[in-house]
N, C-alpha and C positions, 0 to 999 in steps of 0.2 A: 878816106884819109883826112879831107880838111876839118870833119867835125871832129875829130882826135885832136889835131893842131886845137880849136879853138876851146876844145871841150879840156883843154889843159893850159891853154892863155888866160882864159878867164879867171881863175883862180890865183893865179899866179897875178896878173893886173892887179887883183882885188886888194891881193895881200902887201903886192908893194904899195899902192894910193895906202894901206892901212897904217903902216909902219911911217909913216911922212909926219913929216910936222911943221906947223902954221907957220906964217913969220913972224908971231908974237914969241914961239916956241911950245907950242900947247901943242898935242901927239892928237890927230886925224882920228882914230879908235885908240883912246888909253891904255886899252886890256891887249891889245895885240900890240900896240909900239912894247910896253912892259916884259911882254912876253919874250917879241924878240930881242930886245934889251938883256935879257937875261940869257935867253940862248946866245947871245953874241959873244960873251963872257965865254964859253968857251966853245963854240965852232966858230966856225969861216963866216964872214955873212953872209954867202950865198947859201951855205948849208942853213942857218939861221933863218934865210930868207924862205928857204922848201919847206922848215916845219910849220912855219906861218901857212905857209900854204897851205899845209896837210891839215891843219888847224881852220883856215878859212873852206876846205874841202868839207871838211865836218860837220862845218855849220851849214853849210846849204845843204847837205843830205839832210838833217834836223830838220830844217825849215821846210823842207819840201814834205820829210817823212809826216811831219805831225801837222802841215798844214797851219803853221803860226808865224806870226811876226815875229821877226830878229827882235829879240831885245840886248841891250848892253848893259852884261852883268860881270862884276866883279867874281875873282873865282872865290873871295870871302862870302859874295853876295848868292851865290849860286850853293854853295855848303849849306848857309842858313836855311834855303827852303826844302833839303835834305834832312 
């Protein structure tokens, strides 16, 4: 039972430090503050705040799947190599 608790904290952690922004105002990961920016627009934040998460769930399956370093890519920049 406690690796369920943290095996569902962790993501969820990730995603709120992601969405945060500096005291200059510059966004912690641009692509995920944006994101949830946009979902915020129309859900709840908290709702807002789970698809980030689902979103930060996805990327460590990735990262772990293919055995690579996270990169930070815009979703223009991610099209292009498509």
């Amino acid at each position: 039972m406690p690796s369920t608790r943290i095996g569902r904290r962790v993501p969820f952690t990730i995603a709120l430090a992601s969405v945060r922004v500096k005291k200059n105002g510059e966004a912690i990961n641009p692509v995920l503050y944006e994101y949830y920016q946009k979902k915020k627009e129309s859900k709840l934040k908290k709702v807002a705040l789970g698809a980030v998460t689902h979103k930060v769930s996805n990327i460590i399956f990735v990262v772990l799947r293919d055995s690579k370093l996270y990169e930070l890519q815009t979703p223009e920049e991610h099209k292009m190599l498509y």
